[in-house]
PDB file of N, CA, C and O in Angstrom:
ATOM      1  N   UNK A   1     -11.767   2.743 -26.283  1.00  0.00           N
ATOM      2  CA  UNK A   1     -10.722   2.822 -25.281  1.00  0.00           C
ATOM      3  C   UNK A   1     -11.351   3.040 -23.907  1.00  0.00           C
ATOM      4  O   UNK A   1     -12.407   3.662 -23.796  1.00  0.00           O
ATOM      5  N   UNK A   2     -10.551   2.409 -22.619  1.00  0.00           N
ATOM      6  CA  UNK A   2     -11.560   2.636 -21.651  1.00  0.00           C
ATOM      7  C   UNK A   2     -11.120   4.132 -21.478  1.00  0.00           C
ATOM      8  O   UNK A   2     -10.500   5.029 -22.048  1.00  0.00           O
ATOM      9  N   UNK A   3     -11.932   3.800 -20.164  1.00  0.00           N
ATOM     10  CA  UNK A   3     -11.825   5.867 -19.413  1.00  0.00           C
ATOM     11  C   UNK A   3     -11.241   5.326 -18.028  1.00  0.00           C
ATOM     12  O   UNK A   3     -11.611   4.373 -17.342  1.00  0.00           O
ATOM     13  N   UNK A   4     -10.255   6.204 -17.852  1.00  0.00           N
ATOM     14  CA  UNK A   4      -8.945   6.114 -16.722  1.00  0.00           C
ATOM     15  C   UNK A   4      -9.562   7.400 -15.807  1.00  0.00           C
ATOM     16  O   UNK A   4      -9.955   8.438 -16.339  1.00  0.00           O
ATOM     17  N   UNK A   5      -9.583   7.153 -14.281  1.00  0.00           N
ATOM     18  CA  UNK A   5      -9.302   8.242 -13.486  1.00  0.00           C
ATOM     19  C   UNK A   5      -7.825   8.163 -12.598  1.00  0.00           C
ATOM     20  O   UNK A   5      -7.434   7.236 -11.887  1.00  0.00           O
ATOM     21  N   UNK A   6      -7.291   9.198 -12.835  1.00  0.00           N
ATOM     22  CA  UNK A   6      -6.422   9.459 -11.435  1.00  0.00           C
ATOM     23  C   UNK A   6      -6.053  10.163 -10.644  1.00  0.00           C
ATOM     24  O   UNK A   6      -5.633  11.298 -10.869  1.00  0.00           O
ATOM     25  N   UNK A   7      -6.127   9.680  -9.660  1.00  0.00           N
ATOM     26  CA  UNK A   7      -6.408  10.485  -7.722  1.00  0.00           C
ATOM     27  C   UNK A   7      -5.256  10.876  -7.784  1.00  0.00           C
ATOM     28  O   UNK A   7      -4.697   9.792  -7.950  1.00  0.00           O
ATOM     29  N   UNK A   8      -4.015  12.030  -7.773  1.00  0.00           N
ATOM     30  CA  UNK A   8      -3.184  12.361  -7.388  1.00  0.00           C
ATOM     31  C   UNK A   8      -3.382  12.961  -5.696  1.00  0.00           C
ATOM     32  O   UNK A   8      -4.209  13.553  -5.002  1.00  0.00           O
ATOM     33  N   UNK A   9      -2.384  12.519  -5.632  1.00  0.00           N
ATOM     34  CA  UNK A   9      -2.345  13.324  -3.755  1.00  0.00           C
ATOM     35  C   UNK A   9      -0.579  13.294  -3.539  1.00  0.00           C
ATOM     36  O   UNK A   9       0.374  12.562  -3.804  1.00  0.00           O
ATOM     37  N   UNK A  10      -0.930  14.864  -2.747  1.00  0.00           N
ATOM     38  CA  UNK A  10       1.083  15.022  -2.058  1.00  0.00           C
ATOM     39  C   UNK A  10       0.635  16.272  -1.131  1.00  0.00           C
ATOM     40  O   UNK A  10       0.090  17.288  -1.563  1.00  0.00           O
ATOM     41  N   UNK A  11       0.827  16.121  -0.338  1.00  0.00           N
ATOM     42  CA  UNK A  11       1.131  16.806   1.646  1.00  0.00           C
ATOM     43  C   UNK A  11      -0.461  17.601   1.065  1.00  0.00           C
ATOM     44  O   UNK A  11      -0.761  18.715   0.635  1.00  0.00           O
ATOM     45  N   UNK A  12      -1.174  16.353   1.338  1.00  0.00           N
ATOM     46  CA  UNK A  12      -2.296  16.769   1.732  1.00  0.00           C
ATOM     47  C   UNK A  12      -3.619  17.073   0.643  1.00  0.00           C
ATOM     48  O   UNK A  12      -4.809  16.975   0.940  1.00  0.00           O
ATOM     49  N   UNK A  13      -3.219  17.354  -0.309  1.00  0.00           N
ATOM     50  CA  UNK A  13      -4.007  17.751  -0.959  1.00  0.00           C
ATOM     51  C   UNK A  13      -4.453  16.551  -2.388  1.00  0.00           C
ATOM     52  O   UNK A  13      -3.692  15.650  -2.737  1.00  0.00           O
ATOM     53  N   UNK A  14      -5.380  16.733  -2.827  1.00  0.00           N
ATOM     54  CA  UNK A  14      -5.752  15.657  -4.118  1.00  0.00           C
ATOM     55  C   UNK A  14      -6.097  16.662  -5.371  1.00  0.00           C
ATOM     56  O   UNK A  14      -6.542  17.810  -5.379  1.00  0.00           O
ATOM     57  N   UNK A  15      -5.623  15.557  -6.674  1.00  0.00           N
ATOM     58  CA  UNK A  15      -5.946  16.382  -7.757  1.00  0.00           C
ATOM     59  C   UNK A  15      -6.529  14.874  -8.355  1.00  0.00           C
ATOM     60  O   UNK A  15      -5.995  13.765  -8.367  1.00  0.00           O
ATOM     61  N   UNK A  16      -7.926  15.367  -8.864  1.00  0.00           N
ATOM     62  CA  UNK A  16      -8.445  14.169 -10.018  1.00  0.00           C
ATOM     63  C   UNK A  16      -8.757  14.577 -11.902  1.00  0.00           C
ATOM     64  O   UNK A  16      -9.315  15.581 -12.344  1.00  0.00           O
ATOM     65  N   UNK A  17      -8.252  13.568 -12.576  1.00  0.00           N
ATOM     66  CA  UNK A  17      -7.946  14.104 -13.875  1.00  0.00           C
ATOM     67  C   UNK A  17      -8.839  12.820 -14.097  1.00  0.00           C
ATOM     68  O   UNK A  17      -9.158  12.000 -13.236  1.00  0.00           O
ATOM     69  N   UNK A  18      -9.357  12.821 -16.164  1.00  0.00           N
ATOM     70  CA  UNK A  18      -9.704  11.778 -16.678  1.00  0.00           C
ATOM     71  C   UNK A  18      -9.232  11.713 -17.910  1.00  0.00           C
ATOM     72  O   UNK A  18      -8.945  12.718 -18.559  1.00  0.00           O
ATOM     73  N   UNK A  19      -9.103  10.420 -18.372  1.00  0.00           N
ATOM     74  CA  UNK A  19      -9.155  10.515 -20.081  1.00  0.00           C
ATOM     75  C   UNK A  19      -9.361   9.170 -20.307  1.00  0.00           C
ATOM     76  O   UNK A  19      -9.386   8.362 -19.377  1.00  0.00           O
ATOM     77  N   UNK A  20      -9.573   8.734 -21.934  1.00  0.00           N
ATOM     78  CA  UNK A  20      -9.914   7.949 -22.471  1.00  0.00           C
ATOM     79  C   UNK A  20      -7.988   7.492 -23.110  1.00  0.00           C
ATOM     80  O   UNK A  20      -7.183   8.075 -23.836  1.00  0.00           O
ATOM     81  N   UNK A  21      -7.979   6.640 -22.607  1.00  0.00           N
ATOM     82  CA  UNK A  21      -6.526   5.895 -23.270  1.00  0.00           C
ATOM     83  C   UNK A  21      -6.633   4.676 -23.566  1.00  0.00           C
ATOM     84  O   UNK A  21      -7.788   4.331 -23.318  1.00  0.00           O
ATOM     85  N   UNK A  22      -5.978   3.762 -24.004  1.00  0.00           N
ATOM     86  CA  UNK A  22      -5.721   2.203 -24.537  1.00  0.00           C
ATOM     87  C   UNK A  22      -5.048   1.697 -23.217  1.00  0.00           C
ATOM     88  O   UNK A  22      -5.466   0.584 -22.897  1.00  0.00           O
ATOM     89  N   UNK A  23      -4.106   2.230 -22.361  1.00  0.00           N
ATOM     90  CA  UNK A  23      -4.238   1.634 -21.053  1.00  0.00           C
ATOM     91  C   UNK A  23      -3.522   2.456 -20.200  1.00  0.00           C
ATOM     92  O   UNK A  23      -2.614   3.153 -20.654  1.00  0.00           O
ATOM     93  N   UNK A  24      -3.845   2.467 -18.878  1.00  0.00           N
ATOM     94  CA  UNK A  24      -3.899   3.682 -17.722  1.00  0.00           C
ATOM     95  C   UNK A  24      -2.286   3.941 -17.810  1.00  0.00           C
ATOM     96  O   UNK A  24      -2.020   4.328 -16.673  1.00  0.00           O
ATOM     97  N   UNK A  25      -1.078   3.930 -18.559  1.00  0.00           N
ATOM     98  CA  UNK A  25       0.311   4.311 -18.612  1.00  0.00           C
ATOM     99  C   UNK A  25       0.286   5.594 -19.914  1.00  0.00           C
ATOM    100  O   UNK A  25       1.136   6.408 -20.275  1.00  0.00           O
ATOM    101  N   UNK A  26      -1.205   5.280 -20.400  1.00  0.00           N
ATOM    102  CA  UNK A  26      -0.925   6.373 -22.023  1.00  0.00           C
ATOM    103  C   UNK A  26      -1.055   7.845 -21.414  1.00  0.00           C
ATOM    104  O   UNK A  26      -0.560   8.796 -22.020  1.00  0.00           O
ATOM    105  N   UNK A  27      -1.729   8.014 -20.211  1.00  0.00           N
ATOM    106  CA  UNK A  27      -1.506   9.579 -19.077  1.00  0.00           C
ATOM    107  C   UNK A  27      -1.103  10.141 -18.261  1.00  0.00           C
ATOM    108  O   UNK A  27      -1.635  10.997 -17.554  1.00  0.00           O
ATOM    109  N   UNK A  28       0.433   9.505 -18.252  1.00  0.00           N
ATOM    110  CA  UNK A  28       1.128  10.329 -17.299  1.00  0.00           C
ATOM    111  C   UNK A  28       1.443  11.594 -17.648  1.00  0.00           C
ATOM    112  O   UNK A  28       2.236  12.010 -16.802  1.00  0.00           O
ATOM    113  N   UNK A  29       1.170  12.624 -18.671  1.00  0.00           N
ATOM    114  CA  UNK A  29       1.617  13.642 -18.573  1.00  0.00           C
ATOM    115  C   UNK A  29       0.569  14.651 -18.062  1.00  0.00           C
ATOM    116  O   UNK A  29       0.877  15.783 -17.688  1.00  0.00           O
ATOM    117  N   UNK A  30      -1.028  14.039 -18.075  1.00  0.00           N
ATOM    118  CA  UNK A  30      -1.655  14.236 -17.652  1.00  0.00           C
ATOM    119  C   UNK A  30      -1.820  14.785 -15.571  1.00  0.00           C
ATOM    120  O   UNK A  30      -2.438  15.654 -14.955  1.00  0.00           O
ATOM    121  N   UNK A  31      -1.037  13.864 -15.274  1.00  0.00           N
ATOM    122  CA  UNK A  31      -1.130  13.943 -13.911  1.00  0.00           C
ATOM    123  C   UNK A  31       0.294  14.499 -13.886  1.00  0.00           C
ATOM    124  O   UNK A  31       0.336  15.188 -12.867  1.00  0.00           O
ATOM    125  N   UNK A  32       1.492  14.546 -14.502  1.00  0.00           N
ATOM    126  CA  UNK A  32       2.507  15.090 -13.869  1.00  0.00           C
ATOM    127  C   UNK A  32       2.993  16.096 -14.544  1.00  0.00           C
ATOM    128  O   UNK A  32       4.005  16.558 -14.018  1.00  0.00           O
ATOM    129  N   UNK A  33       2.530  16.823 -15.895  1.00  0.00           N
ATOM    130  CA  UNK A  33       3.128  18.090 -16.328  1.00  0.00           C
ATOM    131  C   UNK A  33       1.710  18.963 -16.611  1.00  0.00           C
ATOM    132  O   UNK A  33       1.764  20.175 -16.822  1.00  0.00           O
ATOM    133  N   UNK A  34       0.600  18.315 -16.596  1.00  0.00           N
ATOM    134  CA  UNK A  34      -0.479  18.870 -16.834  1.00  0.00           C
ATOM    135  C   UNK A  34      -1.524  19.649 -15.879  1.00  0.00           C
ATOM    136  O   UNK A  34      -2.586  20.256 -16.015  1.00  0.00           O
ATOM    137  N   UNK A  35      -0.489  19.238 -14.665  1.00  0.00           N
ATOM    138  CA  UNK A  35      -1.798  19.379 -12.975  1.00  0.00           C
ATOM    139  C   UNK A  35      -1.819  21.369 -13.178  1.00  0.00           C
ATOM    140  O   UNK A  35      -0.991  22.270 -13.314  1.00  0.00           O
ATOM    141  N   UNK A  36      -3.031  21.248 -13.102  1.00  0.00           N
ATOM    142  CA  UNK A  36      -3.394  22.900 -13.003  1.00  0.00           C
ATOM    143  C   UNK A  36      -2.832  23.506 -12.453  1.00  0.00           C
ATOM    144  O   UNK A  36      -2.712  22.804 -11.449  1.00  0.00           O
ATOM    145  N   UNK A  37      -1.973  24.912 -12.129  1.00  0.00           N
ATOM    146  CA  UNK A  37      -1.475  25.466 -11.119  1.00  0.00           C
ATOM    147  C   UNK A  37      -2.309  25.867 -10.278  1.00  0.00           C
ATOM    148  O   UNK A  37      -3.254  26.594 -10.585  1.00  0.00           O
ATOM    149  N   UNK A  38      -2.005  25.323  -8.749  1.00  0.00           N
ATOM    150  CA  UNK A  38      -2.824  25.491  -7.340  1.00  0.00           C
ATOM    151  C   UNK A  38      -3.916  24.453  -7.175  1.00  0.00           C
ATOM    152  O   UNK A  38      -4.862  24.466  -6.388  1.00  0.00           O
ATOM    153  N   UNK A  39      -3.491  23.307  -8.335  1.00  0.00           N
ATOM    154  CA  UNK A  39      -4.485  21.989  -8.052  1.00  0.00           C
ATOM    155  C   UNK A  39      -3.588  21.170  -6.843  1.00  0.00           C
ATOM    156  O   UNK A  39      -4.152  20.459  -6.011  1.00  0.00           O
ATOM    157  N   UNK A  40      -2.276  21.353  -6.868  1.00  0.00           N
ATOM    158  CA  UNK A  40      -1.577  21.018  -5.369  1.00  0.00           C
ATOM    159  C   UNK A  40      -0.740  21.800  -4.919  1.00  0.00           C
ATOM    160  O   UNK A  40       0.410  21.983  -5.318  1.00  0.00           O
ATOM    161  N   UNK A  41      -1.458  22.442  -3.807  1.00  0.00           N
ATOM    162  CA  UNK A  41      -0.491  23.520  -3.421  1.00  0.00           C
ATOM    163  C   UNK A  41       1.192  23.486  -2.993  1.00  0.00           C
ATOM    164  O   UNK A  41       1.981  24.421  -3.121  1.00  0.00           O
ATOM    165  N   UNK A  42       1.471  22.161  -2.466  1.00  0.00           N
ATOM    166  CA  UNK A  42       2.654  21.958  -1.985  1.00  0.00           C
ATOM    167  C   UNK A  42       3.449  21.745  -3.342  1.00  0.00           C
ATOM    168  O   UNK A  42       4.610  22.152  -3.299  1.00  0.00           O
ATOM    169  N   UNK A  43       2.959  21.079  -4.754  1.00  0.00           N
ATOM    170  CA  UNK A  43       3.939  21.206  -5.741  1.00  0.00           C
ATOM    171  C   UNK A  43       4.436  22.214  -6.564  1.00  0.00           C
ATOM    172  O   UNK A  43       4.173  22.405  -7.752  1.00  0.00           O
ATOM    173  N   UNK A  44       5.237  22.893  -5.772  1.00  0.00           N
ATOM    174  CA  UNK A  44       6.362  24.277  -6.654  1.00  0.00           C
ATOM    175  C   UNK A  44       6.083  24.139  -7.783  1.00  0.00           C
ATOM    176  O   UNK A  44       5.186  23.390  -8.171  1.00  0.00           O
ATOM    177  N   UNK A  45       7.162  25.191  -8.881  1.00  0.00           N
ATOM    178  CA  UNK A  45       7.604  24.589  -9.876  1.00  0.00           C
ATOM    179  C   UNK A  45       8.693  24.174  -9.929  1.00  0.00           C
ATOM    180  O   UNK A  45       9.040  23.651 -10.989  1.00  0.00           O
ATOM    181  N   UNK A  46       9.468  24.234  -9.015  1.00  0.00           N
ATOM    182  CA  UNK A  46      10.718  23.190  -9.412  1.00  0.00           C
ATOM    183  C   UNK A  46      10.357  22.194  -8.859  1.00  0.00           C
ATOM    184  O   UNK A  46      11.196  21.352  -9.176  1.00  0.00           O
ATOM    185  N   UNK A  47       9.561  21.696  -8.160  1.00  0.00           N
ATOM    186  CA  UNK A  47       8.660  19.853  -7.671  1.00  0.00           C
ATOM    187  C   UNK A  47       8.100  19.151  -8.741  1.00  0.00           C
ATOM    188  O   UNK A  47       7.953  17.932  -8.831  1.00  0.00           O
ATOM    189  N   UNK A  48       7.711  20.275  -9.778  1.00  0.00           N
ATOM    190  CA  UNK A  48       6.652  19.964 -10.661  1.00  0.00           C
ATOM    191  C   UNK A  48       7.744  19.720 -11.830  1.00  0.00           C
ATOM    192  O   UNK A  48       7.424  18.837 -12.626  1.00  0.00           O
ATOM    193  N   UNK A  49       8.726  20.229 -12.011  1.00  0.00           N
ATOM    194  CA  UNK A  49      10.210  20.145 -13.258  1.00  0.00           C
ATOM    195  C   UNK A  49      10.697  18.494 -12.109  1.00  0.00           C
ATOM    196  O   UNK A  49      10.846  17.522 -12.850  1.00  0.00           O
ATOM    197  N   UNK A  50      10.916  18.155 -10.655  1.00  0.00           N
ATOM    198  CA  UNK A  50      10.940  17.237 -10.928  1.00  0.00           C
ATOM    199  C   UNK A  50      10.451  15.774 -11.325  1.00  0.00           C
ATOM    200  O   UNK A  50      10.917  14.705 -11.720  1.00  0.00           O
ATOM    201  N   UNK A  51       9.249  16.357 -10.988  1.00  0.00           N
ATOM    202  CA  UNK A  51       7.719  15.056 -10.827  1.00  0.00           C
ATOM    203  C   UNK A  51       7.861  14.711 -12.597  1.00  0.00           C
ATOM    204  O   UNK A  51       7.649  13.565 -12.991  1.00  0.00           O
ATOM    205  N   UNK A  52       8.272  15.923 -13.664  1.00  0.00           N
ATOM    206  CA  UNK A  52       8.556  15.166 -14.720  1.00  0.00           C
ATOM    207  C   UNK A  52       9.265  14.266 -15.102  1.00  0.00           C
ATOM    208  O   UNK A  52       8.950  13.283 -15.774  1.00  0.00           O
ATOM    209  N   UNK A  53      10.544  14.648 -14.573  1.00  0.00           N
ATOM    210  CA  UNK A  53      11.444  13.903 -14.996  1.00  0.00           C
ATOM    211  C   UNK A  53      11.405  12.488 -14.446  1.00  0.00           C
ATOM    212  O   UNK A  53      11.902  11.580 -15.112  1.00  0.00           O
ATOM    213  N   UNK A  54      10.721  12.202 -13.017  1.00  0.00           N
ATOM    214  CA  UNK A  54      10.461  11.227 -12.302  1.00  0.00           C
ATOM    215  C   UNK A  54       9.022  10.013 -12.610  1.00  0.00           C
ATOM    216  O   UNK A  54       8.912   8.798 -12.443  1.00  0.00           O
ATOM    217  N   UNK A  55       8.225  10.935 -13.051  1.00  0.00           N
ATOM    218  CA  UNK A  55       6.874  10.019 -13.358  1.00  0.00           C
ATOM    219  C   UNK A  55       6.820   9.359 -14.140  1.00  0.00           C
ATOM    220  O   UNK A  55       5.742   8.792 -14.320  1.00  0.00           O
ATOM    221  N   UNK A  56       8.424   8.951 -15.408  1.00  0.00           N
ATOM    222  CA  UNK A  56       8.179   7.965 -16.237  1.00  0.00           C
ATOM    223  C   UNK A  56       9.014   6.812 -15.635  1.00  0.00           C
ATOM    224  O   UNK A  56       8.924   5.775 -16.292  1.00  0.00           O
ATOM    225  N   UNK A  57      10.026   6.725 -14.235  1.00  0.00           N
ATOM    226  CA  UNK A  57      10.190   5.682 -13.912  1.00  0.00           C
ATOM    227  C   UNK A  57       9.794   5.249 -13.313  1.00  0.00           C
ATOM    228  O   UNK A  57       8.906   5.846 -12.705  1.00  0.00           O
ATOM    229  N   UNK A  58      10.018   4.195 -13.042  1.00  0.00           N
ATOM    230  CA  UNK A  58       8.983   2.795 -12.398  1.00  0.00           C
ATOM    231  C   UNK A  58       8.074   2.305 -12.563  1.00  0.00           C
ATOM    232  O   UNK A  58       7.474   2.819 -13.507  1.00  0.00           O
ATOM    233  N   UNK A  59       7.425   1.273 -12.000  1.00  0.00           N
ATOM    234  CA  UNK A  59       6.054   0.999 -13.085  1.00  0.00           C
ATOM    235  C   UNK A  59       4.577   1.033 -11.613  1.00  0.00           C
ATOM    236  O   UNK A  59       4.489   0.892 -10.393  1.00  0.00           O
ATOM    237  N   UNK A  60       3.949   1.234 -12.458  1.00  0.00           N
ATOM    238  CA  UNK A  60       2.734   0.985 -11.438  1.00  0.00           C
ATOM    239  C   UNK A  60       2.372  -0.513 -10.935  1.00  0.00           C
ATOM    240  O   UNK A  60       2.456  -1.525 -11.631  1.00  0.00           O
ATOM    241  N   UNK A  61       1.995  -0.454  -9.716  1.00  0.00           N
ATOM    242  CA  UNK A  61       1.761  -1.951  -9.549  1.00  0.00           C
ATOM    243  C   UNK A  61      -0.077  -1.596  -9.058  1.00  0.00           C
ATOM    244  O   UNK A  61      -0.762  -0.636  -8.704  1.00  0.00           O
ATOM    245  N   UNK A  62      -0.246  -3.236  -9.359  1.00  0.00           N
ATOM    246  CA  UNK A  62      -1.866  -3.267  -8.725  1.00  0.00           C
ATOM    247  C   UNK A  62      -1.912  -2.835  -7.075  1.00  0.00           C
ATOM    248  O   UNK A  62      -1.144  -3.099  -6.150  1.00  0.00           O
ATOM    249  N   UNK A  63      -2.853  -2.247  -7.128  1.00  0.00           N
ATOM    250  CA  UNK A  63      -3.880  -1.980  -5.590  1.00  0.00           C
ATOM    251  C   UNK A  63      -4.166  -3.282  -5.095  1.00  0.00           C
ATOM    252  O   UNK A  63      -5.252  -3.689  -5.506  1.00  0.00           O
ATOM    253  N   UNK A  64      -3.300  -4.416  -4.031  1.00  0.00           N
ATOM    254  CA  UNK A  64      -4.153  -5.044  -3.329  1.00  0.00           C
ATOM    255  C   UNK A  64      -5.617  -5.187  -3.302  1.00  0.00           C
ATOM    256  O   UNK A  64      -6.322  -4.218  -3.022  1.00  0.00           O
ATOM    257  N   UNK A  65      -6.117  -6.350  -3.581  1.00  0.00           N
ATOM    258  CA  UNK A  65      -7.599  -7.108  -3.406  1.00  0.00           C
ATOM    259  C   UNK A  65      -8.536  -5.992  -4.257  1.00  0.00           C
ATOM    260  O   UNK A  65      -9.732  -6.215  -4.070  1.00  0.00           O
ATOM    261  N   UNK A  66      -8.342  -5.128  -4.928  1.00  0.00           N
ATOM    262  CA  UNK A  66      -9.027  -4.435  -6.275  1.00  0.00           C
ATOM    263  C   UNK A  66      -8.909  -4.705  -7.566  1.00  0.00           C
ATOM    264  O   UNK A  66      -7.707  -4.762  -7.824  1.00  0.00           O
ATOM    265  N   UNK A  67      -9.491  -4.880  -8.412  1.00  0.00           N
ATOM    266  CA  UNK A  67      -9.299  -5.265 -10.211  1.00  0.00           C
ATOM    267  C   UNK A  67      -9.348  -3.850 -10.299  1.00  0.00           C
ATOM    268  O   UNK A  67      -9.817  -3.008  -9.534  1.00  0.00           O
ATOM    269  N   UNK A  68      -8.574  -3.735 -11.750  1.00  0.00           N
ATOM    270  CA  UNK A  68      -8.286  -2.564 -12.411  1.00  0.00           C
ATOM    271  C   UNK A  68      -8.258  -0.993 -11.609  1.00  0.00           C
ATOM    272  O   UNK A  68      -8.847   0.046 -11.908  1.00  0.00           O
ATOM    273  N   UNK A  69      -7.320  -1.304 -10.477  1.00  0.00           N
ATOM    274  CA  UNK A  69      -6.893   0.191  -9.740  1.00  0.00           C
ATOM    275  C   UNK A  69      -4.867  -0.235  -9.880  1.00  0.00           C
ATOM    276  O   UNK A  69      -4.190  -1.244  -9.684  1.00  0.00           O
ATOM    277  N   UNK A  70      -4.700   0.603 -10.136  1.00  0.00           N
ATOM    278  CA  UNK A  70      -3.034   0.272  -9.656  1.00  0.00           C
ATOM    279  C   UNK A  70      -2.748   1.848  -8.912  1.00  0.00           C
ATOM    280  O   UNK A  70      -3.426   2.818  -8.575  1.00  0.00           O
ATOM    281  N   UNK A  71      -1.610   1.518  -8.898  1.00  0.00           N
ATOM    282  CA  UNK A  71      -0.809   3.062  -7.970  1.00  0.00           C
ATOM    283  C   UNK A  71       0.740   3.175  -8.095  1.00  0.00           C
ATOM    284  O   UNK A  71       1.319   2.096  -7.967  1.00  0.00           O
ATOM    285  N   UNK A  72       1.398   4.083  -8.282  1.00  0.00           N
ATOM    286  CA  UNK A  72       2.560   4.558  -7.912  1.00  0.00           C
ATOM    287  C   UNK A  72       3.004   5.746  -7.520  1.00  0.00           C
ATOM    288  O   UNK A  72       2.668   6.789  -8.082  1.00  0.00           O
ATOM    289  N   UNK A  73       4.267   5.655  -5.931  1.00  0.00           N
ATOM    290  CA  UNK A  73       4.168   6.638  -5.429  1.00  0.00           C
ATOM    291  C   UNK A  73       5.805   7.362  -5.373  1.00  0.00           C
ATOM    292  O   UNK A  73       6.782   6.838  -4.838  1.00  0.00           O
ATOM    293  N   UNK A  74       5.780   8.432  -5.940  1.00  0.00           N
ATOM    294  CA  UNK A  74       7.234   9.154  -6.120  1.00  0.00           C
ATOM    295  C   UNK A  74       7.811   9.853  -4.673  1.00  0.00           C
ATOM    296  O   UNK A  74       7.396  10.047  -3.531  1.00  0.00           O
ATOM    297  N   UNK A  75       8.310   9.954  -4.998  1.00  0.00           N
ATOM    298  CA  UNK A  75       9.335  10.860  -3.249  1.00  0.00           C
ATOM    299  C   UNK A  75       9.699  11.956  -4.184  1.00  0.00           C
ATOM    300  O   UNK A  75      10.325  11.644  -5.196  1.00  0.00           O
ATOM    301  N   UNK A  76       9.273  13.655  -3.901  1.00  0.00           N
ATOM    302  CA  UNK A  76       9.327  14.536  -3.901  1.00  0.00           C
ATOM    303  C   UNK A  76      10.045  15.120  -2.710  1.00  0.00           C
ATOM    304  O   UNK A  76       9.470  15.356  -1.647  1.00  0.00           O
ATOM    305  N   UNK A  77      11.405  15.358  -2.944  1.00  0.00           N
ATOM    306  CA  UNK A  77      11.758  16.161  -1.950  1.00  0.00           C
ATOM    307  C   UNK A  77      11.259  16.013  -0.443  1.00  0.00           C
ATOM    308  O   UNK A  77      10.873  16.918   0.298  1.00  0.00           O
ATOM    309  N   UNK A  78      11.397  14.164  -0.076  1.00  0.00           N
ATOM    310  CA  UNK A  78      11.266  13.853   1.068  1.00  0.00           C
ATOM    311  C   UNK A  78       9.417  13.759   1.316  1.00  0.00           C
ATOM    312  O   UNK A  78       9.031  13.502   2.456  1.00  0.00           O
ATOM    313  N   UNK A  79       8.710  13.909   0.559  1.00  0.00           N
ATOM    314  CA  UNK A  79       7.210  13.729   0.692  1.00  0.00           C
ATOM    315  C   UNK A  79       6.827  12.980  -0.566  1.00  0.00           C
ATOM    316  O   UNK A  79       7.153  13.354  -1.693  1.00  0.00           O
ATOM    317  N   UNK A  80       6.065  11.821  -0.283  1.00  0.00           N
ATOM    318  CA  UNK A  80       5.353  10.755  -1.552  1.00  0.00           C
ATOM    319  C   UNK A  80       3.822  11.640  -2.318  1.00  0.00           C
ATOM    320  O   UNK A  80       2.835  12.235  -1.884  1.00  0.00           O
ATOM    321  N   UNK A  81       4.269  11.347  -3.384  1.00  0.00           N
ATOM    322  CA  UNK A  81       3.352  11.800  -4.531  1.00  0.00           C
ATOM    323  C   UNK A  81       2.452  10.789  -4.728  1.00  0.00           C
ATOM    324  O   UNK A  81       2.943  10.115  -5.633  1.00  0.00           O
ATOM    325  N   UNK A  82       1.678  10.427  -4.480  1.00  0.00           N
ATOM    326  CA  UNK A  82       0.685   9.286  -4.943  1.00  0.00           C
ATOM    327  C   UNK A  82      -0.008   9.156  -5.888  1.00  0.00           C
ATOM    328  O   UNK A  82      -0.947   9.951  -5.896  1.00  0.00           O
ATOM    329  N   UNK A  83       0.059   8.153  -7.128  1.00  0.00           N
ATOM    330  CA  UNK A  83      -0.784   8.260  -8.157  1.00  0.00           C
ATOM    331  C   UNK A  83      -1.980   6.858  -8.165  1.00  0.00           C
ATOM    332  O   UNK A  83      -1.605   5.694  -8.022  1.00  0.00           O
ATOM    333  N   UNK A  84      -3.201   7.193  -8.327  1.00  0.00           N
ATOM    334  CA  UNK A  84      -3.989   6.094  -8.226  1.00  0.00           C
ATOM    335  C   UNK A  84      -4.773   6.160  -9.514  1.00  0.00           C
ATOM    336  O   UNK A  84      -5.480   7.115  -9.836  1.00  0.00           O
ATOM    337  N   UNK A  85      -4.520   4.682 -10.472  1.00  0.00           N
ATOM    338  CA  UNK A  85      -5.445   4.959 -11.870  1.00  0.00           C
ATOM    339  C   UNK A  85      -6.280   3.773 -11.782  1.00  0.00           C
ATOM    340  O   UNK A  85      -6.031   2.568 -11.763  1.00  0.00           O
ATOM    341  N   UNK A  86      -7.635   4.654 -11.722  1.00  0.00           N
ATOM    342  CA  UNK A  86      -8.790   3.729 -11.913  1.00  0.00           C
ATOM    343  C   UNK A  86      -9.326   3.558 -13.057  1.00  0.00           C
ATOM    344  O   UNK A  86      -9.754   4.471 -13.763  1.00  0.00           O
ATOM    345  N   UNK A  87      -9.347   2.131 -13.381  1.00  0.00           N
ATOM    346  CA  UNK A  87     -10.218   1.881 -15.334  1.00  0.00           C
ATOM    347  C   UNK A  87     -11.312   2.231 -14.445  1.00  0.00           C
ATOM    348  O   UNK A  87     -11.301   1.688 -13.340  1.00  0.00           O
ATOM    349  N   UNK A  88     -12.733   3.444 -14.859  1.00  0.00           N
ATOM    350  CA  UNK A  88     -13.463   3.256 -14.487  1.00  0.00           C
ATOM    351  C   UNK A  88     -14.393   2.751 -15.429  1.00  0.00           C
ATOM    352  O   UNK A  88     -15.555   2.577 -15.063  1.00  0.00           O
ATOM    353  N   UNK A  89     -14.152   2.568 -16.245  1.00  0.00           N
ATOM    354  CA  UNK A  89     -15.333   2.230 -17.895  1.00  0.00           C
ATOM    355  C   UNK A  89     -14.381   1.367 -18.774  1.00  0.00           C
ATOM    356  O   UNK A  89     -13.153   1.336 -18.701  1.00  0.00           O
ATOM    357  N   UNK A  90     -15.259   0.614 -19.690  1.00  0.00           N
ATOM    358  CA  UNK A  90     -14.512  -0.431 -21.169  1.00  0.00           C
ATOM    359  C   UNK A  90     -14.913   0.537 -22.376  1.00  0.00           C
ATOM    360  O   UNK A  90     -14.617   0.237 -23.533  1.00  0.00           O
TER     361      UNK A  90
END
């Protein structure tokens, strides 16, 4: 399975996670119920109760002029959550 990274970022701050999945959608709970507490300071816990309920809709689209990066970005209470998953390995 490859190995996935993803760059989370929201008002300012970044969180980077990894894992080995079958394809970069098998870890979203990783980046949205799993983020360490004080890995982003601006996400509460009620940001973080909604980033769950929110991070399984929509789909990721590709990163412009990059192979295997995509991104999707949530609206938190008027500020975008950014998720960036890089295949970095096969």
């Amino acid at each position: 399975m490859p190995l996935y990274t993803y760059i989370v970022t929201f008002k300012g701050a970044t969180y980077v996670a990894q894992d080995s999945k079958s394809n970069f959608r098998g870890f979203i709970s990783s980046w949205s119920s799993e983020v360490p507490k004080g890995a982003l300071p601006g996400l509460t816990p009620a940001l973080q109760t909604e980033l769950g309920k929110k991070a399984y809709v929509g789909e990721f689209q590709p990163l412009p002029n990059r192979k295997h990066v995509w991104y999707k970005s949530i609206d938190l209470d008027g500020s975008p959550l950014t998720v960036y998953a890089v295949q970095t390995e096969r």
